[in-house]
VOGU-3710 file (C-alpha; in Angstrom, 3 decimals, decimal comma):
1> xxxxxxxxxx> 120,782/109,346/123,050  117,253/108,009/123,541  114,341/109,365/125,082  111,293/106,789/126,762  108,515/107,615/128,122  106,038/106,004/130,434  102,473/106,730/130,986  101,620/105,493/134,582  99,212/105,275/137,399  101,261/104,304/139,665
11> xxxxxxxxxx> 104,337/106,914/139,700  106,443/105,677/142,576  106,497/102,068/141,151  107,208/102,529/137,402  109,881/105,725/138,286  111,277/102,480/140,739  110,973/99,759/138,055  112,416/102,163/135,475  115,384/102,931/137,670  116,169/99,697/139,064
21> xxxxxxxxxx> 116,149/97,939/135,474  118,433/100,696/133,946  121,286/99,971/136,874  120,857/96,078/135,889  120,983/96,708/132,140  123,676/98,717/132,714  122,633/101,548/131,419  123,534/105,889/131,834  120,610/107,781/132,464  121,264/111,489/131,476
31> xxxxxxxxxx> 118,185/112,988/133,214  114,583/111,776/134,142  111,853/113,361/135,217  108,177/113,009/136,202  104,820/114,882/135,730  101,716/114,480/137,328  98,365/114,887/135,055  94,892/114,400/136,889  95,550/110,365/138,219  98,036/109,987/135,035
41> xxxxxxxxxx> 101,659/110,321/135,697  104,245/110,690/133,048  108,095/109,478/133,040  110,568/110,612/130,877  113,990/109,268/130,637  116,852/109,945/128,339  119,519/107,626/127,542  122,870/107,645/127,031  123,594/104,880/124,528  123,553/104,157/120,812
51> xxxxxxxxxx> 121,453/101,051/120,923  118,097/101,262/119,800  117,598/97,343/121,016  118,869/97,735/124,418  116,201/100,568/125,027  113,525/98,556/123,307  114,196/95,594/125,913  114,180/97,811/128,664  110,892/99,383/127,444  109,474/95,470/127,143
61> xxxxxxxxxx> 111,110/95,134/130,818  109,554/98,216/132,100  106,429/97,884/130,272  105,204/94,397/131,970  104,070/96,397/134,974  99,974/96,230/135,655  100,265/99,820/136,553  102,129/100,879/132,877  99,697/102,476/130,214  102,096/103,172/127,679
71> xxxxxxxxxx> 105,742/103,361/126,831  107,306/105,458/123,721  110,606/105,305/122,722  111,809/108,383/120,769  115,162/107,785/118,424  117,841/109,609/118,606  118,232/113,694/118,939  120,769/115,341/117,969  120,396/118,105/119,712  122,763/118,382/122,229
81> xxxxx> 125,667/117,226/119,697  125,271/120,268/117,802  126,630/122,791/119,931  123,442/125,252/118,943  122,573/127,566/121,987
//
């Protein structure tokens, strides 16, 4: 699992751009979400793959927009897998 994140001015285009080149990579998205901050927005994604390369394209893909600030990928968590409540 991966986690990216997208610092934007323009949420309704990057959440669309972010969405639309996950279904053509192929990829599972396990949960997004967006925040609004003052005239910044921030989109968080997580990932459902193993890959670190495919989410680095996708970041590169996603990233090429005028209205992107920034884009972090964060590796994998373990998390979930460990069955801690």
């Amino acid at each position: 699992m991966f986690f990216l994140e997208l610092h934007a001015s323009d949420m309704h285009a990057a959440l669309g751009r972010l969405l639309d080149q996950a279904r053509v990579a192929g990829l599972r998205l396990a949960s997004v979400s967006a925040e609004a901050r003052a005239y910044d927005y921030r989109i968080s994604a997580s990932i459902d793959i193993n890959d670190r390369d495919v989410v680095d394209r996708l970041a590169r893909r996603v990233g090429t927009m005028v209205c992107i600030g920034a884009v972090e990928v964060r590796g994998e968590c373990q998390c979930a897998a460990s069955g801690a409540t």
